[in-house]
C-alpha positions as CSV (number, residue, x, y, z in Angstrom):
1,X,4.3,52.0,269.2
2,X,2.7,48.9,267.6
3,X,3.2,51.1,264.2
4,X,6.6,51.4,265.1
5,X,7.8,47.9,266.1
6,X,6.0,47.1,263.1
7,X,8.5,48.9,261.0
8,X,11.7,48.1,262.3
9,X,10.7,44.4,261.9
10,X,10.0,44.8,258.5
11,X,13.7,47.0,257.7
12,X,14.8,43.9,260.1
13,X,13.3,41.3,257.7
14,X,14.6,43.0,254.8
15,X,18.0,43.1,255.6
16,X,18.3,39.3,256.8
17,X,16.4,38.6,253.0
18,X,18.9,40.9,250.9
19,X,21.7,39.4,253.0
20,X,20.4,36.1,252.6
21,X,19.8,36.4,248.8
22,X,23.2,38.1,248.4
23,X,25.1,34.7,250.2
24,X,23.2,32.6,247.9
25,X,24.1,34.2,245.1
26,X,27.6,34.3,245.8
27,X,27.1,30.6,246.8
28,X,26.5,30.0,243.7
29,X,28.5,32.1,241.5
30,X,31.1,29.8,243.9
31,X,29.5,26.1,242.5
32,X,29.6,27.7,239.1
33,X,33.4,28.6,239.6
34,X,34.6,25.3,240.6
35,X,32.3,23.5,237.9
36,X,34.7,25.9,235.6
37,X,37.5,24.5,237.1
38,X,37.1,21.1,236.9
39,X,36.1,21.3,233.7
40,X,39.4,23.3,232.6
41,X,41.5,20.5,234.6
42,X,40.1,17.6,232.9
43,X,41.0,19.4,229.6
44,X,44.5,19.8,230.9
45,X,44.6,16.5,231.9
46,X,43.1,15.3,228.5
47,X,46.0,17.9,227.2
48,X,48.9,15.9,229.3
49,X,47.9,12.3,228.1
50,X,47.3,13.4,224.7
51,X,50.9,14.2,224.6
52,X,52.3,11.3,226.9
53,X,50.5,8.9,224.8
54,X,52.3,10.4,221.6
55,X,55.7,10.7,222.5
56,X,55.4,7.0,224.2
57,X,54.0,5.8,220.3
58,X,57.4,6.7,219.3
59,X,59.8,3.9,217.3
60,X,62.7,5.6,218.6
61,X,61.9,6.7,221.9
62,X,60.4,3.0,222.7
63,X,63.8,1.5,221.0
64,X,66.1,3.9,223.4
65,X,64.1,3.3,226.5
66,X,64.4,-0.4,226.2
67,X,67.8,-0.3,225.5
68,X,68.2,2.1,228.9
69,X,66.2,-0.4,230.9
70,X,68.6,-3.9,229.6
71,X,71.5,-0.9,230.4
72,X,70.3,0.0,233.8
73,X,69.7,-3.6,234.6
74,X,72.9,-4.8,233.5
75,X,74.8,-2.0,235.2
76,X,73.3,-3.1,238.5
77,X,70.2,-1.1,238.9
78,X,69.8,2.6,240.2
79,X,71.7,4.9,237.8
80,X,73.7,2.5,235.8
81,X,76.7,3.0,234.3
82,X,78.6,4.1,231.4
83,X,76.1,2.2,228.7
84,X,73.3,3.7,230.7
85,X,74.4,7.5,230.7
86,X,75.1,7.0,226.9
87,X,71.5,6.0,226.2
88,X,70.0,8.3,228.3
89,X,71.8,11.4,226.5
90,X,70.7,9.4,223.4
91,X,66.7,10.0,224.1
92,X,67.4,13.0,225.8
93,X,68.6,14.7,222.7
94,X,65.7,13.4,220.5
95,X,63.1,14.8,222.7
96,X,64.6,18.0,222.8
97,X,63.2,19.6,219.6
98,X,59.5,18.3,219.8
99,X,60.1,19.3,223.6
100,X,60.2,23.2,224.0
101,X,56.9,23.8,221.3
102,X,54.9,21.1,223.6
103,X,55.9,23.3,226.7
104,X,55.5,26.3,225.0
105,X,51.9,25.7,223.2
106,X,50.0,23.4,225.9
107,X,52.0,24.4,229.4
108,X,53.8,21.1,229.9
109,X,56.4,21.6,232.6
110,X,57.8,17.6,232.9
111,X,58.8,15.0,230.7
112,X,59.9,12.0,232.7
113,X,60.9,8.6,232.0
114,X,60.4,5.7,234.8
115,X,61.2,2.2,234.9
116,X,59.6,-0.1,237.1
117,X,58.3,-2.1,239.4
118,X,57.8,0.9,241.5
119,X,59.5,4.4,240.3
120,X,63.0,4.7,239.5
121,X,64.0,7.7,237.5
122,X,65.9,7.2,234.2
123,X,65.5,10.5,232.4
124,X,64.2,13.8,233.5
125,X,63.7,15.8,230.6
126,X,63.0,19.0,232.1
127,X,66.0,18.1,235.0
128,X,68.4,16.1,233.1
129,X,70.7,15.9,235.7
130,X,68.5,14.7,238.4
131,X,68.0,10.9,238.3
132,X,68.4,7.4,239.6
133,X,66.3,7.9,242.6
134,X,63.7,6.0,243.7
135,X,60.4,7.5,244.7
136,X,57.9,4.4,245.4
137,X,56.8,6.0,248.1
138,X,55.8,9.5,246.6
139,X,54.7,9.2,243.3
140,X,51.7,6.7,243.7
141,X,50.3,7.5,239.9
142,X,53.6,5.7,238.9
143,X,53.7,2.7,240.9
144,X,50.1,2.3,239.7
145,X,50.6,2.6,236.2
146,X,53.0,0.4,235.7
147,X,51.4,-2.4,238.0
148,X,48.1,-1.9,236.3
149,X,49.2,-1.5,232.7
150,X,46.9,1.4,232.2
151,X,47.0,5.2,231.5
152,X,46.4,7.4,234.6
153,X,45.7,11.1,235.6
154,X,46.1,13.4,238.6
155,X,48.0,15.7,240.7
156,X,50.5,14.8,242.7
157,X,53.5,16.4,244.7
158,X,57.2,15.2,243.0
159,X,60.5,15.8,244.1
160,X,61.2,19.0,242.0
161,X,57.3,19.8,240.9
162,X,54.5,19.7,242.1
163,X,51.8,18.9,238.9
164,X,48.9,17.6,237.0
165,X,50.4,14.3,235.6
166,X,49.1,12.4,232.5
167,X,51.0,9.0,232.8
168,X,51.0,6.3,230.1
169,X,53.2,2.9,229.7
170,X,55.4,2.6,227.2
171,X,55.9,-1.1,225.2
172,X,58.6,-1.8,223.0
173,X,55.9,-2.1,220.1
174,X,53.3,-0.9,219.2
175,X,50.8,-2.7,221.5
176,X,50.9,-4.5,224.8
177,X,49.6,-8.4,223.6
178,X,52.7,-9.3,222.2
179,X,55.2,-6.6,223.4
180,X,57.7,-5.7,227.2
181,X,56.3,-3.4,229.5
182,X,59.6,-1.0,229.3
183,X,58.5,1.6,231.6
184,X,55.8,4.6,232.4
185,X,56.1,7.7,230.8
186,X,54.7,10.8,232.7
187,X,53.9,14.3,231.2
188,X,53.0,17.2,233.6
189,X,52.1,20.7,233.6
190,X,51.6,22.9,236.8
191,X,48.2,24.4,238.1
192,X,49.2,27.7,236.8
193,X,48.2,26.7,233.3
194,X,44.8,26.1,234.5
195,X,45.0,29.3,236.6
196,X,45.7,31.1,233.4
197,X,43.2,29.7,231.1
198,X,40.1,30.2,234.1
199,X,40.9,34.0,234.1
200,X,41.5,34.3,230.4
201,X,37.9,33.1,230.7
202,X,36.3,34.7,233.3
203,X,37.9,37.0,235.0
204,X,38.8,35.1,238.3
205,X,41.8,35.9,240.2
206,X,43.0,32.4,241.9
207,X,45.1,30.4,243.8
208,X,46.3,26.8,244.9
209,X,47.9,26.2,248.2
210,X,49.8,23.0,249.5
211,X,49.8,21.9,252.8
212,X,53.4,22.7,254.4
213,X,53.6,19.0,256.1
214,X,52.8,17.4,252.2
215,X,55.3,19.8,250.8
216,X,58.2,18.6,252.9
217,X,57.4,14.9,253.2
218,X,57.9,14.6,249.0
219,X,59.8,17.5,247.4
220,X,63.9,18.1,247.3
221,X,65.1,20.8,250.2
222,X,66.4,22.7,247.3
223,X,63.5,22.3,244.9
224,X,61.2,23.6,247.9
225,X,63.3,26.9,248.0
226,X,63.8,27.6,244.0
227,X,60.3,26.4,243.0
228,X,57.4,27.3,245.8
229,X,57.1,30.4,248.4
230,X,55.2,30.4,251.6
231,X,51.5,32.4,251.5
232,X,53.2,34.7,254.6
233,X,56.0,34.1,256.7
234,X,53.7,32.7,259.6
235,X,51.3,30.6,257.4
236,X,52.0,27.2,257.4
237,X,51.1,26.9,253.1
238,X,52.8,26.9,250.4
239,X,51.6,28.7,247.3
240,X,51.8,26.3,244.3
241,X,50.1,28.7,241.8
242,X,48.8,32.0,241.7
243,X,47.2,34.2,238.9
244,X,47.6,37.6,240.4
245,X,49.2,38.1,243.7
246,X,46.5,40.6,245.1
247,X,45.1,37.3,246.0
248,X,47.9,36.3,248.4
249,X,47.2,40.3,249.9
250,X,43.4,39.7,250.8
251,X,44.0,36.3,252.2
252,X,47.4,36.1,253.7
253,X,47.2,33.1,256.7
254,X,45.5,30.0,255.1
255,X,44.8,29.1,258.6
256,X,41.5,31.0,259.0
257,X,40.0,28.1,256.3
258,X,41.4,25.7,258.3
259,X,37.8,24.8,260.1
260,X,36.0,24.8,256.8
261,X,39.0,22.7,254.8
262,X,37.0,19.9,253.8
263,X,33.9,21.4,252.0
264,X,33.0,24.0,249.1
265,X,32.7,27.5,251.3
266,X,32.0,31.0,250.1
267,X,32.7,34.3,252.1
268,X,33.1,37.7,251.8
269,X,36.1,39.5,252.5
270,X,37.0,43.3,252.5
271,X,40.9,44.6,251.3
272,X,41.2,48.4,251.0
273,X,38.1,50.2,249.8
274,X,36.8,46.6,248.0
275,X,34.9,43.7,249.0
276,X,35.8,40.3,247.8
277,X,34.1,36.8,247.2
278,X,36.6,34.3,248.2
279,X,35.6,30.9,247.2
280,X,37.6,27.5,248.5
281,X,37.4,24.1,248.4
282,X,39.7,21.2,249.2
283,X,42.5,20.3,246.9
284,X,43.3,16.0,246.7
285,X,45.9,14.5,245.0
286,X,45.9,10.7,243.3
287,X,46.7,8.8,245.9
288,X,43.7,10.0,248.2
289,X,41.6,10.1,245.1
290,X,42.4,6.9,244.0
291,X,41.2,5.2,247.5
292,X,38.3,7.1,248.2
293,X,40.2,9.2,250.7
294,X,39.2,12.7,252.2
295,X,42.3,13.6,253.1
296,X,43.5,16.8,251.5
297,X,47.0,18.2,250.2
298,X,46.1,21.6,249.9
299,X,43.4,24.3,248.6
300,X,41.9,25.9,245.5
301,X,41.3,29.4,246.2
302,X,39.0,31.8,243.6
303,X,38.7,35.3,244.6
304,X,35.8,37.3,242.7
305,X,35.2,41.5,243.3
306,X,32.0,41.5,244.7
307,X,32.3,45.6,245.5
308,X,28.8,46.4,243.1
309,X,26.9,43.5,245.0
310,X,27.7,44.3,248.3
311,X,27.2,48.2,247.8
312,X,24.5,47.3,246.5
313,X,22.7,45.7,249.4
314,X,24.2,48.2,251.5
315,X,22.0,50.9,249.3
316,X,18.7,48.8,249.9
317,X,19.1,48.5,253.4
318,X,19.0,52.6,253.5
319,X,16.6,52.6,251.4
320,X,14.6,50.2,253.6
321,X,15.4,52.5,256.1
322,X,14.0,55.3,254.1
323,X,10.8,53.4,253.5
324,X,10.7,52.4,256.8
325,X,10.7,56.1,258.2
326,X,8.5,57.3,255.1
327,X,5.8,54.7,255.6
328,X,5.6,55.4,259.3
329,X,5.0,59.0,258.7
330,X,2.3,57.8,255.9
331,X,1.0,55.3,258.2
332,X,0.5,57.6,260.5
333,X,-1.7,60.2,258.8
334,X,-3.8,57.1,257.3
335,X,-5.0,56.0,260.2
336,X,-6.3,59.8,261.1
337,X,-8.0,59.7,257.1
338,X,-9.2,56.7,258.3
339,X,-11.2,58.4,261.2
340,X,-12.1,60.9,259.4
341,X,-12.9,59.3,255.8
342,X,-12.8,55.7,256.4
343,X,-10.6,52.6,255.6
344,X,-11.2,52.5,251.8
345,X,-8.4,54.3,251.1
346,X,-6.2,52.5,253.5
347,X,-6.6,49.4,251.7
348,X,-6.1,50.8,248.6
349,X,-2.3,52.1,250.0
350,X,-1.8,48.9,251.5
351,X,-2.4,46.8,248.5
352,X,-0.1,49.1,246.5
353,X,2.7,48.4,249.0
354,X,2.3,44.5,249.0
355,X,2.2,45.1,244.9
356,X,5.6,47.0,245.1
357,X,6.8,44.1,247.1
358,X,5.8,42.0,244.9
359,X,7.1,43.4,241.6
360,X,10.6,43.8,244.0
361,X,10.7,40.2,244.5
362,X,10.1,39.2,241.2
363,X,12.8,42.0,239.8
364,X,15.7,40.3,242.3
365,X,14.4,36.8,241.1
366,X,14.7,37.9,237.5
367,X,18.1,39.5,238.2
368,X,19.5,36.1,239.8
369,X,18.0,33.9,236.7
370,X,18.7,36.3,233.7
371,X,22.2,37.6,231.9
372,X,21.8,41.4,232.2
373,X,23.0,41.6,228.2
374,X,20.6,39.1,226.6
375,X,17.8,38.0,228.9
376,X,18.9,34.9,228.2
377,X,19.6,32.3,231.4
378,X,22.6,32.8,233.4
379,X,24.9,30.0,233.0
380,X,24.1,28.4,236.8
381,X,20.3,28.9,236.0
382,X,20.6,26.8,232.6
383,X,22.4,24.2,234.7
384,X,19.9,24.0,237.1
385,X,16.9,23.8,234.4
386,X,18.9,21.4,232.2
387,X,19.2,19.3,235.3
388,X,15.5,19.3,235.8
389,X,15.1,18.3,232.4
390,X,17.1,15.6,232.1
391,X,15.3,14.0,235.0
392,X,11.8,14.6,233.7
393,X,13.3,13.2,230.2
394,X,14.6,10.1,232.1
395,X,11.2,9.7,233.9
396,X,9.4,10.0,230.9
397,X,11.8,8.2,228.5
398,X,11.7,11.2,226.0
399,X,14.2,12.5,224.0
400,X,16.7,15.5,224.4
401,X,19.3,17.5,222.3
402,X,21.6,20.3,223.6
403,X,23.3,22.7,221.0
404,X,26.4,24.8,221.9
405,X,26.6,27.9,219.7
406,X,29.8,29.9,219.2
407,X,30.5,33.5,217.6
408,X,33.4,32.9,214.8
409,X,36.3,35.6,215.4
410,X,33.9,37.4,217.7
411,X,37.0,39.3,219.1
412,X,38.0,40.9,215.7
413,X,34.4,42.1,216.3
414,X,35.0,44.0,219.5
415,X,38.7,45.2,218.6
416,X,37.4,46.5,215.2
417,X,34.3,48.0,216.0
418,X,34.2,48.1,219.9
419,X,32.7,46.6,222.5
420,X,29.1,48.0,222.3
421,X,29.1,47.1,219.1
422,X,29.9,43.5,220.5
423,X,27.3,44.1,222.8
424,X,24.9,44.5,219.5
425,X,25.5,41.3,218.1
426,X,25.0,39.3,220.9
427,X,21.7,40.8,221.9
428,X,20.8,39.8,218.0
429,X,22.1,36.6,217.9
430,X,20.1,35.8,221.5
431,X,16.4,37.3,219.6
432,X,17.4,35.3,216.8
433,X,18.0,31.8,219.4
434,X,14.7,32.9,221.1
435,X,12.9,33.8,217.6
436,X,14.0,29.9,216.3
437,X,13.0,27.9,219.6
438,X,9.9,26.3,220.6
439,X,7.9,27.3,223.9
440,X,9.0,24.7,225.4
441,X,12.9,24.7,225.0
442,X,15.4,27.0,226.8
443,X,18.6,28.7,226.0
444,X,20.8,30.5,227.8
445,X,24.2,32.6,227.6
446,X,27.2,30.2,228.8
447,X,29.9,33.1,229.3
448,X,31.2,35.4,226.5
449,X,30.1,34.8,222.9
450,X,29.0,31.4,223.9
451,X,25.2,30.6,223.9
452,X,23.6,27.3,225.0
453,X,20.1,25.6,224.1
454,X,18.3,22.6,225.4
455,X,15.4,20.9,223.3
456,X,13.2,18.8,225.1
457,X,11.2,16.0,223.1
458,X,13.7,16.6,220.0
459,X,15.9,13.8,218.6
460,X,19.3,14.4,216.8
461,X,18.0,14.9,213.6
462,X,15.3,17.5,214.2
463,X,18.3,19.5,216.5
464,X,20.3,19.7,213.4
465,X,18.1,20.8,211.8
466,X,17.6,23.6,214.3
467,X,21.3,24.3,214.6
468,X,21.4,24.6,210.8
469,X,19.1,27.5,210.7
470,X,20.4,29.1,213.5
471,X,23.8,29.1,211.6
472,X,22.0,30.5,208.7
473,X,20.0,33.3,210.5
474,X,23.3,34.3,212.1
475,X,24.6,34.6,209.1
476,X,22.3,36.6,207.7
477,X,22.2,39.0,210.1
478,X,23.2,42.6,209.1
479,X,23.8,45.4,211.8
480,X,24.5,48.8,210.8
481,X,27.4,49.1,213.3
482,X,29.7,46.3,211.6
483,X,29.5,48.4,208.4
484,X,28.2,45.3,206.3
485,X,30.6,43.1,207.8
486,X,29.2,39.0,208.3
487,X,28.6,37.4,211.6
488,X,28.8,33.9,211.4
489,X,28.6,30.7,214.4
490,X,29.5,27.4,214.6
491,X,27.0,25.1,216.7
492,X,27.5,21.3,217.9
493,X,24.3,19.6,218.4
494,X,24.5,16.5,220.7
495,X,21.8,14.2,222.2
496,X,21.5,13.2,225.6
497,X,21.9,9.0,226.0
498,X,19.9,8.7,229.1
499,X,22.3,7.7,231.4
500,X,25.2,11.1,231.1
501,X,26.0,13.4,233.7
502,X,25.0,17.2,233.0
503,X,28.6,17.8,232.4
504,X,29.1,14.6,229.8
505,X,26.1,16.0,227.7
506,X,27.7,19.5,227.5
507,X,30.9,17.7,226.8
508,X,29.6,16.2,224.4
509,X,27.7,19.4,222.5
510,X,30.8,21.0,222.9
511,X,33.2,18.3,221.4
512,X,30.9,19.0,218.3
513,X,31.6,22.7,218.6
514,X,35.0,22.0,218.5
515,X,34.5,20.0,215.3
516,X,32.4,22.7,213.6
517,X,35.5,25.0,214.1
518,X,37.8,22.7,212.8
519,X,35.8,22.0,209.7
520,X,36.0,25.6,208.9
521,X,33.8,27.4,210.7
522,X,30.1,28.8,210.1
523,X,28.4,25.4,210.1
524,X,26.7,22.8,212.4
525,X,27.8,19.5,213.1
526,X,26.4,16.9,215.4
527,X,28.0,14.8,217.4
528,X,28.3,10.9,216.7
């Protein structure tokens, strides 16, 4: 009986360890997902500004939205009048051509003109017949702008949209020391376009919900009814964005997140014959941002198939089960070789099971740390060791470079010669990364044809250096199943100042990236 007990403890021990390891690796394929997000919504944002900051640069726009404020003003505030109206369909017809390609090419959604103090609509672009009203008391990015002088960011929840807003001032020159404040001009797309862009990426279906009482308290009766839908007739959210509605169909009441609303969460879920990894987190817009608030307006939502993992701990349990049953029956007859021929052989049996434990532990660990393709590190495990480093550099005051590598036109590769062929060059291009590195540096795969390396102990100049050969061995590289066709990479080397977040350093590699593939590709550049 002590035999026995001793089994079902150890299938019992087993199954709270795979369960456990299977939670935290889905906790943090979750952190990983939302450090995706954020970074795609600060490039939206960056997008939004860009574009508000252009526009408001404008001679003629400044010149016309002047001449709308003195009209407005002189007309007795609110709508205006006649002049007004005529100056309004004045800008509103310049904008119109550069308008449609900006919507078109980087998702903006709304191009809106405000005049201060406070928020008073002059021109809607995207809703030229909606203006005049006031909305002080909703859009709080506005107000702010124009009382602070300053471009500002964030989402916030409009009379018609809800959106990601990139708000600048406009002056009637060039620059605000000698120059009127005129008004704020205000540039927003919807979270779709970052929806759209995270499962271009990685796969991830998603959605953004807004809470019902938010919803009502800021947006148009009529705007609620063309431009949202509820999650389910008997949920209380509204669904702002969603990338595939088979999201919608696994959860379908937003209530059952209500307990866990305020914090970063990861669950599984089963729909039909598939299991699901439904990651959420709370969703604030600028007003409770800007004040430090916790108060949310909604809820990001990122569902992930999780069917292989799942199954797969299912399998082990059985075949824990099979073990279990197995080893008592062996158990069982050692103990009588034992009588009869001694315990040698008992402890030989034993310490071959602890060994297979062993080499089980260390194949899961591998399996959590290592991309299947290249043995490279995952992305979340390179975070975590870059992390490390950069406090053991800070400690130490030492040096350390980061270089983002990127495949050139890597998918003409897999639509011209298929994706095992794909699958070629990157295991290639990873021996070559680990081939080039020291001992003491790491690299990992950072999602698709994107690779990653850290050099401790290396200043700028010696990672160019690096990042140059790497270009060049890339280059070189010759594989039978491209038919004699050149694989080339661009790589941004940056170095780490001391005091950047994990995320500004990768920023930072990355903005060089970027430059390498302006500059025509198949190079290195280092940042500045």
């Amino acid at each position: 009986m002590l035999i026995l007990l001793s089994d079902l403890i150890f299938v019992g021990i087993n199954y709270y360890a795979s369960r456990h390891a299977l939670n935290l690796t889905l906790d943090a394929n979750g952190r990983s997902l939302r450090h995706s997000y954020q970074l795609t919504l600060e490039l939206v944002y960056e997008n939004m500004l860009q574009i508000s900051t252009y526009i408001a640069s404008q001679k003629n726009v400044q010149q016309l939205f002047l001449a709308g404020k003195q009209a407005v003003t002189h007309e007795g505030g609110g709508a205006g009048g006649a002049s007004a109206a005529d100056v309004r369909e004045k800008l509103y017809q310049s904008l119109i051509p550069s308008w449609s390609p900006l919507m078109e090419e980087y998702g903006a959604r709304q191009l809106h003109f405000h005049l201060g103090p406070g928020s008073l609509s002059f021109l809607r672009v995207h809703k030229p017949n909606k203006f005049g009203d006031r909305m002080d008391d909703v859009r709080h990015i506005i107000v702010d702008s124009f009382q602070d002088k300053q471009a500002k960011v964030g989402f916030e929840i409009g009379r018609i949209y809800a959106g990601l807003r990139g708000v600048t001032p406009v002056w009637s020159t060039a620059g605000p020391d000698d120059a009127e404040l005129i008004g704020v001009l205000e540039v927003g797309s919807s979270y779709q376009t970052v929806l759209d862009k995270i499962n271009q990426q990685t796969g991830v279906e998603m959605m953004v919900l807004l809470n019902q009482e938010k919803v009502h308290s800021a947006m148009w009766p009529e705007s609620i009814s063309k431009q949202i839908v509820k999650l389910s007739e008997e949920s209380s959210c509204y669904v702002e964005a969603i990338s595939n509605p088979l999201v919608s169909e696994v959860l379908a009441n937003c209530e059952e997140l209500e307990p866990y609303k305020h914090q970063l969460r990861t669950f599984t879920q089963s729909h039909g014959d598939r299991f699901y990894g439904i990651t959420h987190f709370p969703l604030h817009d600028y007003q409770s941002q800007a004040a430090g608030e916790t108060k949310q307006v909604g809820m990001v939502v990122m569902l992930m198939d999780v069917t292989e993992s799942v199954m797969a701990n299912r399998q082990q349990l059985k075949l824990n089960l099979v073990y279990a049953v197995v080893g008592f029956a062996v158990i069982e007859i050692l103990l009588y070789l034992v009588v009869v021929y001694g315990s040698r052989t008992v402890h030989s049996l034993i310490d071959q099971q602890t060994d297979e434990i062993h080499r089980l532990k260390e194949f899961y660990k591998n399996r959590s740390e290592r991309d299947s393709l290249t043995a490279l590190y995952n992305h979340r495990c390179f975070n975590e060791r870059l992390q490390q480093e950069m406090g053991r550099a800070k400690r130490s005051h030492a040096q350390l470079s980061l270089l983002m590598c990127d495949l050139d036109n890597f998918k003409l590769i897999n639509d011209s010669f298929g994706h095992l062929a794909g699958d070629a060059v990157l295991q290639q291009v990873a021996a070559i990364i680990e081939r080039l590195v020291r001992s003491s540096d790491f690299a990992g795969r950072y999602g698709g044809e994107e690779f990653i390396v850290a050099l401790p102990e290396t200043g700028l100049h010696d990672a160019f250096g690096i990042a140059q050969r790497l270009v060049e061995s890339i280059a070189s590289l010759g594989l039978d199943e491209l038919d004699g066709r050149q694989v080339t990479a661009s790589v941004g080397a940056a170095m780490w100042d001391g005091q950047e977040s994990l995320s500004e350093l990768i920023q930072k590699a990355d903005s060089a990236l970027y430059n390498a593939k302006q500059q025509g590709k198949n190079r290195a550049v280092s940042a500045s």
